[in-house]
N, C-alpha and C positions, 0 to 999 in steps of 0.2 A: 300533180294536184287534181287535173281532172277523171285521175283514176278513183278519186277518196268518193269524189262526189259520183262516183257510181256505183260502187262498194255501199254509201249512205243509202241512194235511193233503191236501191236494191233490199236490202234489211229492213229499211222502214216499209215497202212495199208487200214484201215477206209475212211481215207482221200483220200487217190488216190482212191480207188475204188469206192465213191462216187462221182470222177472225173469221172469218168469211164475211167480209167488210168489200170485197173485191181490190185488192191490190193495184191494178191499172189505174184507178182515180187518183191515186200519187205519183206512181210510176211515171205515166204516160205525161202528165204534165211536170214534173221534175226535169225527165228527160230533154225537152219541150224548149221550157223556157229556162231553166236552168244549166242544160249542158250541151241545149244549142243540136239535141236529134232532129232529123227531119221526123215530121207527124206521121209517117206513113213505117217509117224503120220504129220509131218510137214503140206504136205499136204493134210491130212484128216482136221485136223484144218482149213486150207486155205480153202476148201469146205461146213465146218461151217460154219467159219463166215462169208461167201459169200453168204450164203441165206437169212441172215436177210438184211444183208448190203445191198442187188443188191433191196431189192424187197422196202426197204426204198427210196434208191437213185429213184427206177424207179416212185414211187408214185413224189416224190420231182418234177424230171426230166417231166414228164407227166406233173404237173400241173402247170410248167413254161413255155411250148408249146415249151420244146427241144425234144421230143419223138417222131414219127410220127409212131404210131401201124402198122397200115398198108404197110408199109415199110419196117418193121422189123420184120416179119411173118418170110418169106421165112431163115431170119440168127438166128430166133430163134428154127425155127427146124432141122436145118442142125447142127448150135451150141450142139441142145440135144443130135442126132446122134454121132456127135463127143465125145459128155462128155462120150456118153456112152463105145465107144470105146476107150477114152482113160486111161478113168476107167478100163477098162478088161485087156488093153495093161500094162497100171502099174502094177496091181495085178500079173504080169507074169513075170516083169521085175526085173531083182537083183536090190539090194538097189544101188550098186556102179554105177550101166550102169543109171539108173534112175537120179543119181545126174547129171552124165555128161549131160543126154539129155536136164537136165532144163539146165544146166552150157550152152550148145551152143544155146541153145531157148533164153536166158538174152541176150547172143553177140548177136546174129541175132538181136533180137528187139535192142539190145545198136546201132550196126553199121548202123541199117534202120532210127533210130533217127538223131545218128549224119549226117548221109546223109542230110535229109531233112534240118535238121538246115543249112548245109553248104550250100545247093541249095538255102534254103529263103532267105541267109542273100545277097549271089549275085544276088537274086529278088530286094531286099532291098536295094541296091548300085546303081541298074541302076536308 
């Protein structure tokens, strides 16, 4: 049974991330609190499957003319810079202080969501 629910959080995770919605914000809390991973394998898995995923999406995305390379240079080397740092900063960080930082990384991006919903929908009224 607890194989369904990895097969689930996998596919759903799939999905946004081929959104490019970033997958790990379901993944990594599915796994979590739902199937009982430790925070730190949680997201080693989230960095799995993030490699086949991103480089599928990115062929997909490129040959629908949403990609523009040249554009996206400059945030994908800054992006590696950062993985690489936050890689080294995890590997340092207790598992408990790790979970909070994702826990107020989700609000931050939850509360910057509901902003902009609330801002569009009073676009959408005038």
């Amino acid at each position: 049974m607890r194989e369904i629910g990895f097969v689930i959080a996998g596919v759903a995770s799939g999905i946004i991330a081929g959104m490019g919605m970033g997958g790990g914000t379901l993944l990594i809390p599915a796994l979590t609190l739902l199937l009982g991973v430790a925070q730190r394998h949680a997201q080693g898995v989230n960095m799995l499957s993030f490699l086949p995923a991103a480089v599928i999406a990115l062929f997909i995305h490129h040959k629908g003319g949403r990609l523009d390379v040249k554009k996206s240079v400059s945030a994908v080397v800054f992006g590696i810079v950062g993985a690489v740092a936050g890689s080294l900063a995890a590997g340092r960080i207790q598992e408990d202080t790790l979970k909070r930082v994702f826990g107020i990384f989700l609000m931050v991006m939850a509360a910057g969501e509901i902003r902009t919903c609330l801002k569009q929908d009073r676009i959408d009224r005038k």
